[in-house]
TORVEXGU-923313 format. One record per residue (C-alpha): x, y, z. Coordinates in nm, 2 decimals. Layout:
BEGIN
X | Y | Z
...
END
This chain:
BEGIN
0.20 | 1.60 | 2.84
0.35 | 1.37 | 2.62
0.52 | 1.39 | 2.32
0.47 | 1.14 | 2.04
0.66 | 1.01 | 1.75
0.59 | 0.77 | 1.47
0.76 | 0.67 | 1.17
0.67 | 0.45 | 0.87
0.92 | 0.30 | 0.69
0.87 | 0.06 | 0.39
1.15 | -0.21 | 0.31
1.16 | -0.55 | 0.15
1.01 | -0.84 | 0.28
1.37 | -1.00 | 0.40
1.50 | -0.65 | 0.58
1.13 | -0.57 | 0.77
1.19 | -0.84 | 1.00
1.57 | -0.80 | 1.02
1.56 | -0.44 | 1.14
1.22 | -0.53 | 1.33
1.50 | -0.77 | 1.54
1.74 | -0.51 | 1.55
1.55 | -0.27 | 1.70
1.33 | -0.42 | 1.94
1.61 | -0.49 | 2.22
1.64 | -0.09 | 2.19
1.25 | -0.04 | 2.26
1.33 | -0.22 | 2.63
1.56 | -0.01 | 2.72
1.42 | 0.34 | 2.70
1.45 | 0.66 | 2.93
1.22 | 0.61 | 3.24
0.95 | 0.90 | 3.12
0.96 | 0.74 | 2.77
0.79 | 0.45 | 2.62
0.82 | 0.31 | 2.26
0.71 | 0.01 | 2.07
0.79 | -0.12 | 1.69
0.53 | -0.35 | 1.47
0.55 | -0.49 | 1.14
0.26 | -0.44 | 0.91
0.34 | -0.61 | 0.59
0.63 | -0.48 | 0.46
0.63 | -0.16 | 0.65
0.85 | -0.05 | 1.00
0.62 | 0.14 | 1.23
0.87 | 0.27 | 1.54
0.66 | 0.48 | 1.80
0.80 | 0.65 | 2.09
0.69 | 0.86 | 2.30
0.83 | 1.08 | 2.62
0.75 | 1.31 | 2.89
1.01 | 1.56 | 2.79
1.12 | 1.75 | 2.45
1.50 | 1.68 | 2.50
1.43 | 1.30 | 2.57
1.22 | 1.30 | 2.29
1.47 | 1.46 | 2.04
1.77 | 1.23 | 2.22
1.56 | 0.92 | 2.14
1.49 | 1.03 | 1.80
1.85 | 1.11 | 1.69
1.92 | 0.77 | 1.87
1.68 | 0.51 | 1.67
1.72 | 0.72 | 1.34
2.13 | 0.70 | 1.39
2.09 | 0.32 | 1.47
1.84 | 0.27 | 1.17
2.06 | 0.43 | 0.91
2.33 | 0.23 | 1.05
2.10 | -0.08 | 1.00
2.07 | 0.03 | 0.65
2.38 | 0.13 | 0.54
2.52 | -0.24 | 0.69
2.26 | -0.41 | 0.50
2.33 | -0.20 | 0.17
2.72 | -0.30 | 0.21
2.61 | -0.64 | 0.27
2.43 | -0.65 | -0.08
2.71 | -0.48 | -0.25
2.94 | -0.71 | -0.15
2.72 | -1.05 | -0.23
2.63 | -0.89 | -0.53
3.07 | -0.81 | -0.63
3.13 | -1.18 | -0.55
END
């Protein structure tokens, strides 16, 4: 059995391909029993993973969604501090 994941997110022209960058070294690098892939389609994020095993699954999950609201947060600082100068 597997267990899939998905998420949508929708960003800004500019940040959809920044993250999209970000994140695809982290889609090589998954657990053996898991597999993952991320797209862009227009301007929204679509992360899939998917594992044989619920506590890989939940691992990866906290994992991408930590690094993703990292992602975020750095690119919201970034804008703050452009937008101060």
């Amino acid at each position: 059995m597997k267990l899939r994941v998905v998420y949508k997110v929708e960003l800004d022209d500019r940040l959809v391909e920044a993250v999209y960058k970000a994140l695809t070294p982290e889609m090589s690098i998954l657990p053996e029993t898991c597999r993952g892939e991320v797209n862009i389609s227009q301007r929204t994020l679509i992360l899939i993973f998917e594992c044989s095993s619920l506590s890989k699954v939940r691992a990866l999950n906290n994992n991408l969604i930590s690094l993703l609201a990292l992602l975020l947060r750095i690119v919201g600082e970034l804008e703050n501090v452009g937008n101060s100068a």
